[in-house]
N, C-alpha and C positions, 0 to 999 in steps of 0.2 A: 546414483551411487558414483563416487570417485575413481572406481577402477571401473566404469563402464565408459567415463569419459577420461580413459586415458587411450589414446588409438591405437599405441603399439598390445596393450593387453587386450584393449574388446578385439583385435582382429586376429591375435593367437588363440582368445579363447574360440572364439568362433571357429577358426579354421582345426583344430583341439577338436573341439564338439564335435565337429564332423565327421572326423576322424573315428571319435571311440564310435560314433550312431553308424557308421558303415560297417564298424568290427559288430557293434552289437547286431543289426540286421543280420548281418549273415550266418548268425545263429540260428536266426528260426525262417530266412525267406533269402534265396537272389532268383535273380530274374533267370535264371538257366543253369546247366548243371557247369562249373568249375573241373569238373576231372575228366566226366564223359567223353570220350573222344568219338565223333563223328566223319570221316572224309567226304562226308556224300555234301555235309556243311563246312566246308574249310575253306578259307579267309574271305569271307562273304563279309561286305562292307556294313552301317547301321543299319536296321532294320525294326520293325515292328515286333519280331521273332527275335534279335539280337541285337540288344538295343545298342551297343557301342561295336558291335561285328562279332566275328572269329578268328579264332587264331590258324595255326597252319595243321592243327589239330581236329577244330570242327569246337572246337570247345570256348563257352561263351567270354567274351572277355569282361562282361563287366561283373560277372560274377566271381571271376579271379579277381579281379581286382578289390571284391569286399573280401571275401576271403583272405585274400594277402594285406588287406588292412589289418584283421585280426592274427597273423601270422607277425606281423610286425610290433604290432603292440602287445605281446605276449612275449615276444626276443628282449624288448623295450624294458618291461616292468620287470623281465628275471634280470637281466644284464643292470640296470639300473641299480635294482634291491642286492646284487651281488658287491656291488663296489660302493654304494650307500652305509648299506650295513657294516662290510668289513674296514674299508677307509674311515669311517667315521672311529670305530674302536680303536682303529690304531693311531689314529690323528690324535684323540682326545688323551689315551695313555701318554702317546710320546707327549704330550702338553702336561697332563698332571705329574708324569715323573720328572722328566728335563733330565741332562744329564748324560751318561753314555745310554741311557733306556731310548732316549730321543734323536741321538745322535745315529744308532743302529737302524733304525726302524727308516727314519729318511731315509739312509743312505739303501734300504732296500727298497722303498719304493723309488727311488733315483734310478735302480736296476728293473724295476720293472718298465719304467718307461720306455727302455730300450726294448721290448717286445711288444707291439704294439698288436690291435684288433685280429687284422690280415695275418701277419704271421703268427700269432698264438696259434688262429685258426689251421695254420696249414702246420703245424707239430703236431697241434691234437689230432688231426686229420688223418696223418700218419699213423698215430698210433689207436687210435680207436673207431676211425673212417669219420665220412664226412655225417650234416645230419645238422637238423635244428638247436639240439642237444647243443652240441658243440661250439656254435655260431654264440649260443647264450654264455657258454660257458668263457670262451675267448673276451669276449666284449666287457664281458663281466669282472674278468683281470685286468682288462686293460682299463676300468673306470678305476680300481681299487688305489694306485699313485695318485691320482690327482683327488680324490675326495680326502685322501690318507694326509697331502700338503695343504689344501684347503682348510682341514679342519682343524690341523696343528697350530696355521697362524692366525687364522680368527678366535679359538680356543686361546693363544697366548697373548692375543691382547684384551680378551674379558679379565683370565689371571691376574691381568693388571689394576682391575676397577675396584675402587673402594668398598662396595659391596662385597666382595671376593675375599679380599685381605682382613673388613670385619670378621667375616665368615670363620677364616683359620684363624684368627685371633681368639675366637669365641670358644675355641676347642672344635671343628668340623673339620671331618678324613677328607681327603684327596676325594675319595670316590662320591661321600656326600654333596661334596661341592661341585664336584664335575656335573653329576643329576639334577642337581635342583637350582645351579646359578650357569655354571658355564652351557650347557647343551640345550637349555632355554634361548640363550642369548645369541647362539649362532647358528640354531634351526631356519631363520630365513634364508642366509647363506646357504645355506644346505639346500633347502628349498631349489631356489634359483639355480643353482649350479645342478640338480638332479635332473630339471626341466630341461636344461639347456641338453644335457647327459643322457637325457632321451633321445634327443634329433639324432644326436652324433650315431646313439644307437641305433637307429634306424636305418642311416646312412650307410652303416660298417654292417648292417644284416642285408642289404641290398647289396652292397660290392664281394661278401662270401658268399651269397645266393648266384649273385652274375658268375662269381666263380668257381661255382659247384662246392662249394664248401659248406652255405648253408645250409637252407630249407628242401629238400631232396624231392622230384616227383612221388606220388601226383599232388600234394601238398602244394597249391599255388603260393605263386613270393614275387612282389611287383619287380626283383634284382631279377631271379630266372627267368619272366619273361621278359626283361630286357633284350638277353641273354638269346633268348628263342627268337627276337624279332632283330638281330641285328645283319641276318641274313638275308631279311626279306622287306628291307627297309624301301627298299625303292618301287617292290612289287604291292605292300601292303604298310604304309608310311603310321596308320593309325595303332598297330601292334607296339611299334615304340616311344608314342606320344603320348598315351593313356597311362602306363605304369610308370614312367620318366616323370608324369605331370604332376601324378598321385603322391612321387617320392619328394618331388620337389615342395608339394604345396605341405606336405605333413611336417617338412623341417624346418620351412617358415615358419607355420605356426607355433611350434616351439618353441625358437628361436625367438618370435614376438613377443610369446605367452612369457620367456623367462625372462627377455629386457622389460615386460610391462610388471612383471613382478617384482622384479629388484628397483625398480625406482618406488614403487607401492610399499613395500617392507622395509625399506632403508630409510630410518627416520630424519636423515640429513637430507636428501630429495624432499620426501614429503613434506620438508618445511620450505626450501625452496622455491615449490610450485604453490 
């Protein structure tokens, strides 16, 4: 297959893969309890018993660690599907109305970029406390601008194609044509730009989790236990090179998986190559 040999996609997906196969494991098996707290086992190096050690808890780390896989891609898919959904409605409106309908709706997503992940997080924080909730909820407005201008200007240059312009020549509504010509035509866009919009998410629920904004005890989150080992770095060095490593390799793949999908779905690349 073509997207197997292309290397930036087979090694997002790959690293992808792993990703959700540790979220799904830890539904029904890890190697140790994730919450249990133990002292009699605390920060005991790998072992047979613990295969990646403990923390300063007694509690296993590599079972946090699938766990906080699945705590991550669950922030991931609601924070994503929050600014997918709502950006995409407002992008494709402000494109089929144009006009002051288009000119309003930028100009509020131009206002929302000036609140970004982290500080959403610490408004709502304040006023409703911290919490997973929350961390989804922030991330989730702060994707809503950028899928909202995204989708406006890849939406106003389909507008522009001869198919589009038969269309309303033919007698077809704004809304007909948005469904059936334009939201076809810029769904890979979408695509690509959600994948990438995933990483970022992950990235902004590990830096609310590091800062007690996100994912709250005993609910493991690879940010909190950064968070938890950055006191005991020199006593126990492995506590913060396992969740640091986990966050790292899942944004790469992302990150891969959406540069190997936008040269795959953009049919100007695919003729190139």
């Amino acid at each position: 297959m073509r997207a197997l040999r292309h290397p930036s996609f087979a090694i997002g997906a790959a690293l992808t893969l792993a990703l959700l196969a540790a979220a799904a494991l830890s539904l029904v098996w890890t190697p140790g309890s994730a919450t249990e707290v133990d002292m009699a086992a605390r920060l005991q190096a790998a072992s047979s018993a613990h295969w990646l050690g403990t923390d300063a808890f007694g509690r296993d780390i590599a079972a946090q660690l699938l766990v906080g896989a699945r705590a991550s891609i669950v922030v991931g898919v609601v924070a994503v599907g929050i600014g997918l959904s709502v950006g995409t409605a407002l992008g494709l409106l402000a494109s089929a109305l144009r006009g002051w309908t288009e000119e309003v709706l930028m100009r509020l997503a131009d206002f929302g970029f000036a609140f970004p992940a982290i500080l959403s997080a610490i408004m709502l924080t304040a006023v409703f406390g911290p919490g997973m909730v929350i961390a989804m909820v922030a991330i989730g407005l702060y994707n809503i601008p950028s899928f909202a201008r995204i989708t406006r200007a890849s939406a106003n240059a389909v507008w522009q194609r001869e198919y589009v312009l038969a269309a309303r020549a033919a007698g077809k509504g704004r809304l007909a044509i948005t469904l059936e010509h334009v939201l076809p035509n810029i769904a890979p866009v979408l695509i690509v730009q959600a994948t990438i919009r995933f990483a970022i998410a992950i990235l902004a629920e590990a830096a609310l989790s590091y800062l007690g904004l996100g994912t709250q005890p005993p609910q493991p989150s690879w940010g909190r236990m950064l968070s938890e080992a950055q006191s005991l770095l020199f006593q126990a060095p492995w506590l913060g090179v396992y969740p640091g490593l986990c966050i790292a390799l899942a944004v790469l793949g992302l990150n891969l998986l959406g540069d190997g999908l936008r040269d795959l779905l953009d049919p100007r690349l695919a003729r190139q190559r």
